[in-house]
Wavefront OBJ file of the C-alpha trace (Angstrom):
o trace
v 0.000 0.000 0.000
v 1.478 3.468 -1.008
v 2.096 5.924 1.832
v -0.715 8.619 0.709
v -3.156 5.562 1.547
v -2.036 4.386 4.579
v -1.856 8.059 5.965
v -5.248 8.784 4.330
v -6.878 5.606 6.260
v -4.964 6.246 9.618
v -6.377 10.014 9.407
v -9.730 8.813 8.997
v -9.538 6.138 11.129
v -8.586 8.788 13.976
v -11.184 11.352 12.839
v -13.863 8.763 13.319
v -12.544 7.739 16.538
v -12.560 11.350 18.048
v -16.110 12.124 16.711
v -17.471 8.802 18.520
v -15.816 10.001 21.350
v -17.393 13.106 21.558
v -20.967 11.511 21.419
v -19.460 9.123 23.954
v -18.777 12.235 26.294
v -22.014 13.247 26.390
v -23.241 9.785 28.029
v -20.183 10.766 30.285
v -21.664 13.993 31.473
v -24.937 12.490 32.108
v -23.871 9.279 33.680
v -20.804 10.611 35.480
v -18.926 7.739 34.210
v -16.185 8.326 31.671
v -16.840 6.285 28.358
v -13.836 3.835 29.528
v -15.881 2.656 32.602
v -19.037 2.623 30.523
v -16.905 0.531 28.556
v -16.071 -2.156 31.196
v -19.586 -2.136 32.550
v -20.602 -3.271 28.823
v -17.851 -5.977 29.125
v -18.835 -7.288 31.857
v -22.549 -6.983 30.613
v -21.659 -9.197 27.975
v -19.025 -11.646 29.139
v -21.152 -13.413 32.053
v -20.993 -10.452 34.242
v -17.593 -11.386 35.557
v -13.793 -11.182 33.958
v -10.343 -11.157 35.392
v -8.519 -7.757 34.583
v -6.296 -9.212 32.367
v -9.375 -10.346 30.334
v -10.738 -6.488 30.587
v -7.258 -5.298 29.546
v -7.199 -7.907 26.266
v -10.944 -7.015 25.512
v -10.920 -3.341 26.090
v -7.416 -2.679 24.269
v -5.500 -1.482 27.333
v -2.794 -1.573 29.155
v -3.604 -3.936 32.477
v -2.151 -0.609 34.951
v -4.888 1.141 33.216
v -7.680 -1.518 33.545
v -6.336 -0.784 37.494
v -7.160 3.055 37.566
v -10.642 2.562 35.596
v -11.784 -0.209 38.606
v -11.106 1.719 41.214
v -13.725 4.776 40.821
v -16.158 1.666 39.924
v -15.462 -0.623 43.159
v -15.977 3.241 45.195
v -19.397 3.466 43.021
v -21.015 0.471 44.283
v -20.929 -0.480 40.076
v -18.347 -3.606 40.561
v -17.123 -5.965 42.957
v -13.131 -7.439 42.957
v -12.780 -10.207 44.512
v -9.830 -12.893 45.068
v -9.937 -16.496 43.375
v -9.810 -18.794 46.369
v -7.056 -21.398 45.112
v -4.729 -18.341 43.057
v -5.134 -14.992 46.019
v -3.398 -12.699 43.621
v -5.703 -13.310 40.868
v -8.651 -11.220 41.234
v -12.380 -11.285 39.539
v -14.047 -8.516 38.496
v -17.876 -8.823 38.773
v -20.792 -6.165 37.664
v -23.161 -5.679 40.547
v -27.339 -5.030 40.094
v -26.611 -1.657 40.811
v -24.150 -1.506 37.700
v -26.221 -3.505 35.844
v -29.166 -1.149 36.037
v -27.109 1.758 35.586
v -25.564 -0.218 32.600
v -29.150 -0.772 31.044
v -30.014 2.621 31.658
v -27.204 4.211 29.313
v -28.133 1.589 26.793
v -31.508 2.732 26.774
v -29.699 6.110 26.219
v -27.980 5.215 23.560
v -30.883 3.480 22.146
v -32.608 6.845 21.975
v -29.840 8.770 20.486
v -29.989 8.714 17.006
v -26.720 9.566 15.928
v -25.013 7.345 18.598
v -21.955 6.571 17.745
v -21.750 8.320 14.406
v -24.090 9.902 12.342
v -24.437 7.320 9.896
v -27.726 8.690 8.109
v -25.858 8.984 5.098
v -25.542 5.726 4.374
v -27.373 2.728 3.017
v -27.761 -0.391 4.895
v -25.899 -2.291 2.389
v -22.948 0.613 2.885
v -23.357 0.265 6.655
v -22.556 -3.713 6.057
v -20.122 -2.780 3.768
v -18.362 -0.539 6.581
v -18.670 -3.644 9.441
v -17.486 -6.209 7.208
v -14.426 -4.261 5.819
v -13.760 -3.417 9.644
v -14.165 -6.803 10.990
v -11.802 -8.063 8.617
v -8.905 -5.201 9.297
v -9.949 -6.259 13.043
v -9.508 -10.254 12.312
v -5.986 -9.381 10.735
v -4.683 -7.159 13.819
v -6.386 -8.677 16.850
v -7.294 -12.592 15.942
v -10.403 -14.157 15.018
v -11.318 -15.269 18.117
v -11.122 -11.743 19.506
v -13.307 -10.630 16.240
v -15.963 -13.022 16.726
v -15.977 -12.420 20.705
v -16.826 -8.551 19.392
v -19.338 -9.280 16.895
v -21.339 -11.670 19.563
v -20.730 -9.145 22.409
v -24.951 -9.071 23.869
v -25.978 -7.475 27.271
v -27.719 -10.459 28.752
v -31.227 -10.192 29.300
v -31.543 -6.527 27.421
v -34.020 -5.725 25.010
v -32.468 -4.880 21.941
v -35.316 -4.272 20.124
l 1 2 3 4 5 6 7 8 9 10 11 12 13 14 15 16 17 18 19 20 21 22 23 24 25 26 27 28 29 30 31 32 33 34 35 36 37 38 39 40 41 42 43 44 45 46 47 48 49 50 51 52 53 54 55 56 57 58 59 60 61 62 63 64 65 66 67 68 69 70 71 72 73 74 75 76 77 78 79 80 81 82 83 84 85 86 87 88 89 90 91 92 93 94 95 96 97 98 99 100 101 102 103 104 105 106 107 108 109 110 111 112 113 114 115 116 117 118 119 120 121 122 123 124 125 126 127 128 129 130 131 132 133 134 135 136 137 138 139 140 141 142 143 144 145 146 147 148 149 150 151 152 153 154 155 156 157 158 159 160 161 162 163
């Protein structure tokens, strides 16, 4: 791939990134929870409500010292629960609790009502839309694994209505 490509993609890749952010943001403001900790309340939403921080590093694409910081404001919250495995004490087990579960449904619901959440994507046809997932989901195969890209694609809140 030439070099006016692969700065052309990166560029746009970023772009998008920073405009999803900024719809992201406003869930922040609302929800006084920044849009990683929404994030990891979504992980564990989908991932049988419990996941060792490593596993939250891997899924959420950072560093495990980082996974650290984002817990703690969520443990203080009454959102999560850390707890040691029995047979391995310094292996710990991050569960969501029915307080972050509701709170978790409720910005879903949130997002369900927001239109343009995380892009506006009006624009665009549904067969462009499956166009954009597919060629994504591909680039994602290639850089993170396949297991990793079907884990995202099958990522459901249990028990939320997603109609």
């Amino acid at each position: 791939m030439n070099i006016l490509l692969k700065q052309q993609t990166m560029l746009v890749i970023r772009a998008l990134y920073f405009c999803m952010e900024k719809r992201w943001a406003e869930l922040e403001k609302k929800f006084k929870l920044t849009p990683a900790q929404q994030h990891i309340l979504f992980l564990l939403g989908t991932h049988n409500q419990k996941l060792s921080p490593t596993q939250i590093s891997e899924l959420g694409c950072w560093h495990l010292s980082t996974v650290t910081r984002l817990l703690k404001p969520l443990k203080v919250k009454g959102l999560i629960e850390i707890t040691a495995n029995q047979e391995q004490l310094r292996c710990k087990c991050v569960t969501i609790t029915k307080s972050g579960k509701e709170l978790l449904n409720q910005i879903m619901d949130e997002v369900k009502r927001m239109e343009q959440f995380p892009l506006n994507m009006d624009e665009l046809s549904e067969n462009e839309h499956m166009s954009f997932l597919e060629y994504g989901q591909k680039i994602l195969g290639i850089q993170k694994g396949d297991l990793f890209r079907q884990m995202l694609i099958d990522a459901r809140v249990e028990n939320y209505d997603y109609a």
